[in-house]
ZAMARGU-4260 file (C-alpha; in steps of 0.2 Angstrom, whole numbers, plus 5000, padded with zeros to 4 digits):
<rodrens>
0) 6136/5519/6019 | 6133/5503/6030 | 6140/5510/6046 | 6129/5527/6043 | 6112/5513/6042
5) 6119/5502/6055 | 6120/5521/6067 | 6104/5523/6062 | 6097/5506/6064 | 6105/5503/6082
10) 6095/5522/6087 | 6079/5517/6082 | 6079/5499/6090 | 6085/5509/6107 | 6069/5518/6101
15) 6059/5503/6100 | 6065/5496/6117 | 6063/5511/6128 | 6045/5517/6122 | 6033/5506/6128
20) 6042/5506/6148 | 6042/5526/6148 | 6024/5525/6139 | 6018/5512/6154 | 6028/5524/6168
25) 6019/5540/6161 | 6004/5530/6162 | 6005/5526/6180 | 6008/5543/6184 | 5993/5551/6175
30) 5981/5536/6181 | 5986/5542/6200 | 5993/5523/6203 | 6010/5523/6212 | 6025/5525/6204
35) 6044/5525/6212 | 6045/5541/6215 | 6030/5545/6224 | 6039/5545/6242 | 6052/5560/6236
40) 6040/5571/6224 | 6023/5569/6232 | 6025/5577/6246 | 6034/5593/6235 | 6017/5590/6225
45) 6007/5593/6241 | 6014/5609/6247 | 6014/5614/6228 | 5994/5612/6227 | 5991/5621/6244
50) 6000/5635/6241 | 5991/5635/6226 | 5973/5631/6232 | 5972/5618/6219 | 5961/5603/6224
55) 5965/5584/6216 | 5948/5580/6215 | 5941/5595/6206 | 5939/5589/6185 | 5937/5602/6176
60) 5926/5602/6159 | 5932/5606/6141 | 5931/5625/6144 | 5938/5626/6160 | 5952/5616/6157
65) 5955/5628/6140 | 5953/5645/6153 | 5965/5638/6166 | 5977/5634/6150 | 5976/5652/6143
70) 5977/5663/6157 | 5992/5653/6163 | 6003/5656/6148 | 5996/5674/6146 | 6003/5676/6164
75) 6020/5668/6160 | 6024/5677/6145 | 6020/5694/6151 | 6032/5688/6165 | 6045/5683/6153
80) 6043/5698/6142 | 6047/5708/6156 | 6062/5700/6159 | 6067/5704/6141 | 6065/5720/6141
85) 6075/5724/6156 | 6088/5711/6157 | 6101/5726/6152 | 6099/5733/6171 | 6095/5715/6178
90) 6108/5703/6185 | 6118/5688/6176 | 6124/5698/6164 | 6142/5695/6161 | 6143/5704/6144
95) 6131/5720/6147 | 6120/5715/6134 | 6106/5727/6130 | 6088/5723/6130 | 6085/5715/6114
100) 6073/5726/6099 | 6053/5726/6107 | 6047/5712/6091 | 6063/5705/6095 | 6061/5701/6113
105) 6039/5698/6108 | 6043/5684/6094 | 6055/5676/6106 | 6041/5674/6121 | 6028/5667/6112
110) 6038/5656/6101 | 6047/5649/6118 | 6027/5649/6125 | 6018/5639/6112 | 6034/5627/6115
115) 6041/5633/6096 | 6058/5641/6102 | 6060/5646/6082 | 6075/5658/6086 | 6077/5677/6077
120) 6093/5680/6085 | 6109/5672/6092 | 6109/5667/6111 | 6126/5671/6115 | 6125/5688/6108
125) 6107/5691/6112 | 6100/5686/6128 | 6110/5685/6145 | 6111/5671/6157 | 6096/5676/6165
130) 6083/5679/6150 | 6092/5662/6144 | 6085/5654/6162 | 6070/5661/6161 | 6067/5655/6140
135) 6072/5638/6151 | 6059/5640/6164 | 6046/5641/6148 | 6054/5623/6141 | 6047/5615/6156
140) 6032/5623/6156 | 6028/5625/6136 | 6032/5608/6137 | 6021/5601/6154 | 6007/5613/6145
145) 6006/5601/6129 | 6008/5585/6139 | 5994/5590/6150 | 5981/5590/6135 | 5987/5577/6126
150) 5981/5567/6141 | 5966/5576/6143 | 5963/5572/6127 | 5967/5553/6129 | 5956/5553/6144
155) 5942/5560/6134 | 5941/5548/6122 | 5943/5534/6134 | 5928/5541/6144 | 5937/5548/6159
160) 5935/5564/6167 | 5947/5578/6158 | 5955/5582/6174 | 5965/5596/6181 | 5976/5604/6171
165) 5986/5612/6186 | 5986/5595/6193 | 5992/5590/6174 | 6006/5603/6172 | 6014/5603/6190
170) 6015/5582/6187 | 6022/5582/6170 | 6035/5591/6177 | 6037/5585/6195 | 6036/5569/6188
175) 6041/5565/6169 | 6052/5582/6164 | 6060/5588/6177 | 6067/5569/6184 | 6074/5564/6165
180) 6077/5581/6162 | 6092/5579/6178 | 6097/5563/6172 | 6102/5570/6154 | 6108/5584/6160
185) 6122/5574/6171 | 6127/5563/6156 | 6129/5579/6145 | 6140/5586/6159 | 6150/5571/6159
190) 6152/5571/6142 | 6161/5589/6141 | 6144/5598/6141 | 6148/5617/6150 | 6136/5621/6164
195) 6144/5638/6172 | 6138/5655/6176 | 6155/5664/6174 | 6159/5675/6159 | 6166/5670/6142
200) 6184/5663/6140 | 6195/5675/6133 | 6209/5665/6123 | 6225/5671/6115 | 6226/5662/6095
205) 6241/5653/6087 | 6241/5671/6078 | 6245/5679/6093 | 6224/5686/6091 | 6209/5689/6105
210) 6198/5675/6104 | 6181/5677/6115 | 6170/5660/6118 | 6153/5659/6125 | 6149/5648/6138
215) 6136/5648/6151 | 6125/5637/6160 | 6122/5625/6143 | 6120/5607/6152 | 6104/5607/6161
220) 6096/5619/6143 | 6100/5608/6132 | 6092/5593/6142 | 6075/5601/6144 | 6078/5607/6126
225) 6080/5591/6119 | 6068/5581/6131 | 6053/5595/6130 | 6054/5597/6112 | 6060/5615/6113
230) 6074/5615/6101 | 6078/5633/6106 | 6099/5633/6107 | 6107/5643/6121 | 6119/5646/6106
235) 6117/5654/6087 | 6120/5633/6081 | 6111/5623/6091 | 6115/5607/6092 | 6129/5611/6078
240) 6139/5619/6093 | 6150/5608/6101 | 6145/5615/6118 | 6128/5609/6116 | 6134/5592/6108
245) 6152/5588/6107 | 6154/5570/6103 | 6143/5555/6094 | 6136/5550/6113 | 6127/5566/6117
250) 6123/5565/6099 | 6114/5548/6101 | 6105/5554/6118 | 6100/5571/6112 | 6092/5560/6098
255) 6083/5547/6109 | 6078/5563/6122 | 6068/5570/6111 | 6058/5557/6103 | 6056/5546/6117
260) 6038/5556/6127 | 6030/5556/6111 | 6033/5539/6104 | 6031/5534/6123 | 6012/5541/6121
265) 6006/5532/6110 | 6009/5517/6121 | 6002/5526/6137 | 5985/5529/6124 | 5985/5509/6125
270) 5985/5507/6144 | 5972/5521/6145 | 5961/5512/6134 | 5964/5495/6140 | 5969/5491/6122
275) 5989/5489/6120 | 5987/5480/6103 | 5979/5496/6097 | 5991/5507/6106 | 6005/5493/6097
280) 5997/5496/6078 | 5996/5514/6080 | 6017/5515/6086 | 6021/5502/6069 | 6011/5514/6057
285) 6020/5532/6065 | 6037/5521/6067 | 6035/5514/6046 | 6031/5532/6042 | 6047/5539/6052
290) 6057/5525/6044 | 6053/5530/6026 | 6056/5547/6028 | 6073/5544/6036 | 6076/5535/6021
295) 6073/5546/6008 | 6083/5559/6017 | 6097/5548/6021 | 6099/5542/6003 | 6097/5558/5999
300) 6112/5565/6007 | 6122/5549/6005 | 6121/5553/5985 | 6126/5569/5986 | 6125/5583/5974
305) 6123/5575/5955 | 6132/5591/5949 | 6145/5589/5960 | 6146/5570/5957 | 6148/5573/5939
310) 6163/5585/5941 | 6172/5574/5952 | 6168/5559/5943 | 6161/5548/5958 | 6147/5548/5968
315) 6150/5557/5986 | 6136/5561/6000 | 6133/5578/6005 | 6143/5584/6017 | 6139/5605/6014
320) 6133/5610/6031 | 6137/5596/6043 | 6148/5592/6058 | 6163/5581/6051 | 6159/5572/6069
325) 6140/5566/6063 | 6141/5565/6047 | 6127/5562/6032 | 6119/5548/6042 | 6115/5555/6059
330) 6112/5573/6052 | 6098/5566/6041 | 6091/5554/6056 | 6093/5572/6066 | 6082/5581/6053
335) 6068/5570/6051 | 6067/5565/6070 | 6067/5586/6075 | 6055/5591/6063 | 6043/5572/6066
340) 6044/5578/6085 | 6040/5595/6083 | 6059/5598/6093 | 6067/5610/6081 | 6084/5609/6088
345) 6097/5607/6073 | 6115/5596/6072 | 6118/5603/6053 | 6114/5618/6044 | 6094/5612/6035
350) 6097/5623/6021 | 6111/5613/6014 | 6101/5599/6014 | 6098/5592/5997 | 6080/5591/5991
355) 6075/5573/5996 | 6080/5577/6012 | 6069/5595/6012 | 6054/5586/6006 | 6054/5574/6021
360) 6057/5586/6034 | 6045/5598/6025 | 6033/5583/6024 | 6035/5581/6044 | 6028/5599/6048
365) 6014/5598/6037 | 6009/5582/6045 | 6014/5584/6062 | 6011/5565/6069 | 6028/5558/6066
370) 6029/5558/6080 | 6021/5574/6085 | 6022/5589/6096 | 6023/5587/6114 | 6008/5577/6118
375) 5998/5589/6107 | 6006/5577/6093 | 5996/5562/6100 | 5981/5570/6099 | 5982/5575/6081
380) 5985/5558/6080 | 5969/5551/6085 | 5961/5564/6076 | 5966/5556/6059 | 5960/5539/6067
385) 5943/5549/6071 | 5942/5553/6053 | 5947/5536/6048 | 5932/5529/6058 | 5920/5542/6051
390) 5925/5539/6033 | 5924/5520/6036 | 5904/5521/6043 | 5902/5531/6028 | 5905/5518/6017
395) 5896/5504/6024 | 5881/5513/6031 | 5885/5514/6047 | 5887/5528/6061 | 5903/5530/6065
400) 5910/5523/6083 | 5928/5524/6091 | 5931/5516/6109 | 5912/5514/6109 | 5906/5532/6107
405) 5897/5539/6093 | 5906/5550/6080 | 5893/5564/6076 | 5892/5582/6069 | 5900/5589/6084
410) 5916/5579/6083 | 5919/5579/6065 | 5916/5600/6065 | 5931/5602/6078 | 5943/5588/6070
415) 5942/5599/6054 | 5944/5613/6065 | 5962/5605/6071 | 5968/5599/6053 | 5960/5617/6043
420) 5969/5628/6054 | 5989/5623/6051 | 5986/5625/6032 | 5979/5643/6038 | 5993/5648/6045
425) 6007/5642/6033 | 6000/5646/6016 | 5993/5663/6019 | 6006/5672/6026 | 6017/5663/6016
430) 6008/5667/6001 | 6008/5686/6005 | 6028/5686/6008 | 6030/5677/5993 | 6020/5690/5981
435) 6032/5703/5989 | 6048/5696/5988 | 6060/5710/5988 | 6052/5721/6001 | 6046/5706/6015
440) 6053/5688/6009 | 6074/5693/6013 | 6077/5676/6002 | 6093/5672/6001 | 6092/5659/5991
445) 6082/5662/5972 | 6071/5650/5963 | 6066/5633/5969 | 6074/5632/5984 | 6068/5651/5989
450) 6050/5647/5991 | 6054/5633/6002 | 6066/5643/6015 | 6048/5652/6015 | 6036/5641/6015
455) 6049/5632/6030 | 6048/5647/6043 | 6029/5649/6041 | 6027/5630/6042 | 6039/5629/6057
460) 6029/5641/6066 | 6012/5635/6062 | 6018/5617/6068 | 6026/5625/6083 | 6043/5617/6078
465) 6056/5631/6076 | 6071/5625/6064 | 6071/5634/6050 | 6080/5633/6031 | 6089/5650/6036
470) 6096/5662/6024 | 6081/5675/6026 | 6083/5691/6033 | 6072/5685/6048 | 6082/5696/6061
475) 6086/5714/6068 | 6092/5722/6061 | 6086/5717/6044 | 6076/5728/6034 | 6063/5711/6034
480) 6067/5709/6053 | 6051/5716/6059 | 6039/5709/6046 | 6046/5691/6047 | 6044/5694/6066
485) 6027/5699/6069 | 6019/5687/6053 | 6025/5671/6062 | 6019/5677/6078 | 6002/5678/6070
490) 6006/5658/6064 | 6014/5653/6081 | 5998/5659/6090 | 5985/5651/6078 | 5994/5637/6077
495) 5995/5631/6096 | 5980/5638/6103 | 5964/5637/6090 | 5968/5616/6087 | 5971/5615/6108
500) 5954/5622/6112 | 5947/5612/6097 | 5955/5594/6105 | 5948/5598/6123 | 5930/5604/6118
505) 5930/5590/6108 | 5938/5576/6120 | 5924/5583/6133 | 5910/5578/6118 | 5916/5563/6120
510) 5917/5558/6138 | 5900/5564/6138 | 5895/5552/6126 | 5883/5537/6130 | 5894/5519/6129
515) 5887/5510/6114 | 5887/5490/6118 | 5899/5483/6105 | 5890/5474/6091 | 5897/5460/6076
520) 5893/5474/6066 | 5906/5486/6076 | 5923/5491/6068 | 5935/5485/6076 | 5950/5500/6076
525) 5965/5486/6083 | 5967/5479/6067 | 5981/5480/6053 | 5965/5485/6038 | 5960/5498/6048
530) 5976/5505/6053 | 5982/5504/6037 | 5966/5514/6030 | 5971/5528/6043 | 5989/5528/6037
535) 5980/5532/6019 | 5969/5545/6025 | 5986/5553/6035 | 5992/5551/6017 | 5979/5559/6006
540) 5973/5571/6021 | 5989/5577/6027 | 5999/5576/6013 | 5989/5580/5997 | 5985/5599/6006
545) 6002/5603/6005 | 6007/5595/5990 | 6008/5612/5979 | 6022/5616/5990 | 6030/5601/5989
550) 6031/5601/5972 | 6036/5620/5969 | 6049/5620/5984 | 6059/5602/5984 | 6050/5591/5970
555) 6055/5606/5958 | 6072/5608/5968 | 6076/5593/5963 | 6071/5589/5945 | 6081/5607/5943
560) 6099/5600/5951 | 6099/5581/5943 | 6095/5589/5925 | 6106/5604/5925 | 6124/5600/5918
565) 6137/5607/5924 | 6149/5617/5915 | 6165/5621/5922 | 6171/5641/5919 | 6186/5642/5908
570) 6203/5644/5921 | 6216/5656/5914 | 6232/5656/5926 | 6250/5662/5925 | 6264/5647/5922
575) 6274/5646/5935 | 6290/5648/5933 | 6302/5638/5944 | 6291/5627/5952 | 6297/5624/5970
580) 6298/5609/5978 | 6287/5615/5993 | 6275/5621/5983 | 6259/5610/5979 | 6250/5618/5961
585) 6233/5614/5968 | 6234/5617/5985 | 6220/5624/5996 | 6225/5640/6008 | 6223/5640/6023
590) 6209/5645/6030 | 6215/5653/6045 | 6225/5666/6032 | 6215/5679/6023 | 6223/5680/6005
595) 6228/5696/6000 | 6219/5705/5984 | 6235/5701/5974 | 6234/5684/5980 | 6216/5682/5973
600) 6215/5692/5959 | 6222/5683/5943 | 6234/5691/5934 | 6232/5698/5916 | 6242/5689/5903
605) 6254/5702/5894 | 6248/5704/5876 | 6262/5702/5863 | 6269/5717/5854 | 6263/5719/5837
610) 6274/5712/5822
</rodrens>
């Protein structure tokens, strides 16, 4: 157990060290101050904005800022569905895969748009190298498309102009993505990551058998993946795969890759507004929050099954659906970190996860601030902290003021707006699969435990994160394929673009806003009362909507395994008869032979003639 905390412990201090320098960088770069790579990108920046008639010193307001968003993602995804649909007569296709079923190839381009990347498929099997370069080419921009508002949104609340969100996007990339994105990359190659466009290997077994084994360019995907918050694999198990993560290195940076821009944020909020004690509070209330859940999950699964413990007399953690090479400790630091960020990307199977470990990475997605999505996490954020100030004036007579500006009617309508919406889109479709099981749900999994694998997928998409429990029938060609395919859509959608519109309209409310002069009367909103009053409200606003779920899906889960006994099933086996001295009486086959029927079947004792 101590080495699994002290792994744990050594990521998050990395963590700690490397947030606030990146948070200070990105800072630079969105303030237009100089950075270090200004002489090699900003002249590629230049030609980019002339071909593209795009002017630096045009701002644009809340609306336009929520156009230019829209219709350049409705652009790309036509563009990528496209792709999709004729990838079967298109080139980089070693394998001749076919063009994928059309709900198939739809789910795949909005869940790779809104920066989701919840997969109904398997990659290798699926997609070819180009579709899979093209779902890449969405990372970066899915990705650039929620940093740009997060900063538009930082800059609103801080009083600056919202910016342009071309200038945004291109930058974020340019800049931030594409830069880290190379330098990952690199490592994972040298640490036995593929990156190739030639065919899959064909390798003769031990058994004399044909073995085939995908590969394809994985290096460079699985950077942006990671760094972006995508989480889509480029094979059927993710991060499980050990082409996408072979060892414990790339396991460590795959970790700190995709946590590092959003708890970075928080730090580049504190430069913005001149405040770094502020931006300081906020990362130790998100970082105490991560901390706890990564607890509870990693105790979780370092006690194990209680019914399994109490068949084999000891206590042993839960090692059901993880890589021998991670282990319980770093697959529970995986699961809360990749559903906290909103990455998705997986290193162990979250369905084999017991249920303290469900109810904190459940817990993530209906909170969606620990740490968040890309840079739409931030946001959601500071719209707790809105709330938080707004409640306080309440109560001591006061109108409400954050950074100076008047919290009024306006505000508090949109911030509802951003926080009504997720439960929107988790509970009612949820609610309807549910009420018909056998015909939509495809639950593999009954009781407890089915409702959340439900419950997960919708609130996966609503949360644009993408892992899922699995086990449902949620792709072609399953009877439930079609259904689970299209009502997530309808969650994905809702989910991204109704709380994105809500932030900007309401981030140009307030750089719109008259500064107040700041009075002995004013709140102050760098201090440990009132961040701890906003980790309350994150708390009862956040967590108490979902907590139905929470305690029919993992609360229940749980209660059901620690009380159940286990009751081992009468054995009845032949004697041997001369026992050999190679033969071992409790020896497990080997799982590369396939017992044969009389192998497996038990053999019926002869019944003694009558007397």
């Amino acid at each position: 157990m101590l080495q699994g905390l002290t792994q744990i412990g050594l990521t998050l201090i990395i963590l700690i060290a490397i947030a606030p320098i990146l948070g200070n960088y990105m800072a630079r770069v969105y303030m237009g101050e100089r950075t270090i790579l200004d002489p090699a990108i900003k002249p590629v920046e230049q030609l980019i904005y002339k071909a593209g008639n795009i002017r630096g010193v045009d701002s644009m307001t809340g609306w336009q800022y929520a156009r230019s968003l829209l219709y350049s993602n409705v652009a790309m995804g036509i563009f990528v569905f496209l792709i999709f649909m004729l990838q079967g007569v298109l080139p980089l296709n070693p394998t001749s895969l076919s063009a994928p079923t059309w709900d198939t190839a739809l789910h795949t381009t909005i869940s790779f748009l809104t920066n989701t990347d919840q997969q109904h498929y398997s990659g290798e099997t699926t997609y070819s190298y180009l579709s899979q370069l093209t779902l890449g080419f969405l990372m970066f921009t899915s990705a650039a498309t929620g940093l740009a508002v997060g900063i538009a949104f930082i800059r609103g609340l801080t009083g600056r102009p919202l910016g342009n969100f071309y200038i945004d996007l291109i930058q974020s990339i340019t800049r931030i993505l594409l830069p880290l994105s190379l330098i990952i990359a690199l490592l994972l190659l040298i640490s036995g990551v593929p990156e190739t466009l030639a065919g899959p290997e064909v390798a003769t077994t031990l058994e004399g058998g044909r073995q085939v084994i995908a590969r394809g360019p994985v290096a460079h995907f699985e950077s942006i993946k990671q760094l972006g918050e995508n989480g889509g694999g480029f094979f059927a198990i993710n991060s499980a795969h050990p082409f996408e993560n072979p060892n414990p290195f790339t396991n460590l940076l795959e970790t700190l890759a995709m946590v590092s821009i959003p708890a970075a944020l928080i730090h580049t909020y504190g430069k913005f507004a001149n405040n770094k004690k502020q931006g300081w509070l906020i990362f130790w209330m998100v970082f105490i929050i991560y901390v706890v859940l990564i607890g509870t999950a990693a105790i979780g699964e370092y006690q194990g099954n209680p019914q399994v413990n109490n068949l084999l007399g000891s206590v042993q953690p839960n090692l059901e659906g993880k890589e021998v090479r991670f282990g319980w400790s770093q697959t529970a630091l995986w699961a809360v970190t990749t559903t906290g960020t909103m990455c998705g990307a997986v290193n162990g199977m979250h369905d084999s996860l017991m249920p303290p470990a469900g109810f904190a990475t459940l817990s993530n997605l209906f909170l969606q601030i620990v740490w968040g999505g890309q840079g739409t996490g931030t946001a959601y954020l500071f719209i707790y902290l809105i709330l938080s100030v707004f409640l306080t004036g309440l109560m001591v007579g006061r109108t409400p003021e954050f950074l100076g500006r008047k919290i009024e009617k306006q505000e508090i309508v949109l911030a509802s707006v951003v926080l009504l919406v997720h439960p929107i889109a988790v509970l009612i479709p949820g609610a309807i699969t549910l009420a018909f099981t056998d015909s939509l749900s495809g639950i593999s999994n009954p009781g407890f435990h089915g409702i959340s694998q439900v419950m997960y997928e919708y609130a996966s998409a609503a949360a644009n994160n993408g892992s899922g429990f699995e086990g449902l029938g949620d792709s072609q060609p399953a009877a439930t394929g079609l259904w689970w395919n299209l009502s997530t859509c309808f969650s994905l959608l809702l989910g991204r673009y109704v709380p994105i519109f809500a932030l900007l309209l309401l981030a140009d409310s307030m750089t719109n806003k008259q500064l107040v002069p700041e009075t002995t009367g004013t709140l102050r909103t760098d201090s440990i009362l009132f961040t701890s009053v906003t980790a309350g409200v994150i708390i009862i606003l956040g967590a108490l909507t979902f907590f139905p779920v929470l305690a029919l899906g993992p609360i229940a889960e749980g209660f059901e395994i620690s009380s159940a006994k286990l009751e081992p099933a009468p054995i009845t086996a032949p004697p041997l008869a001369t026992p050999s001295p190679f033969t071992t009486p409790l020896a497990t086959p080997s799982p590369l032979v396939t017992p044969t029927p009389e192998a497996t079947t038990p053999k019926a004792t002869p019944t003694p003639p009558p007397q």
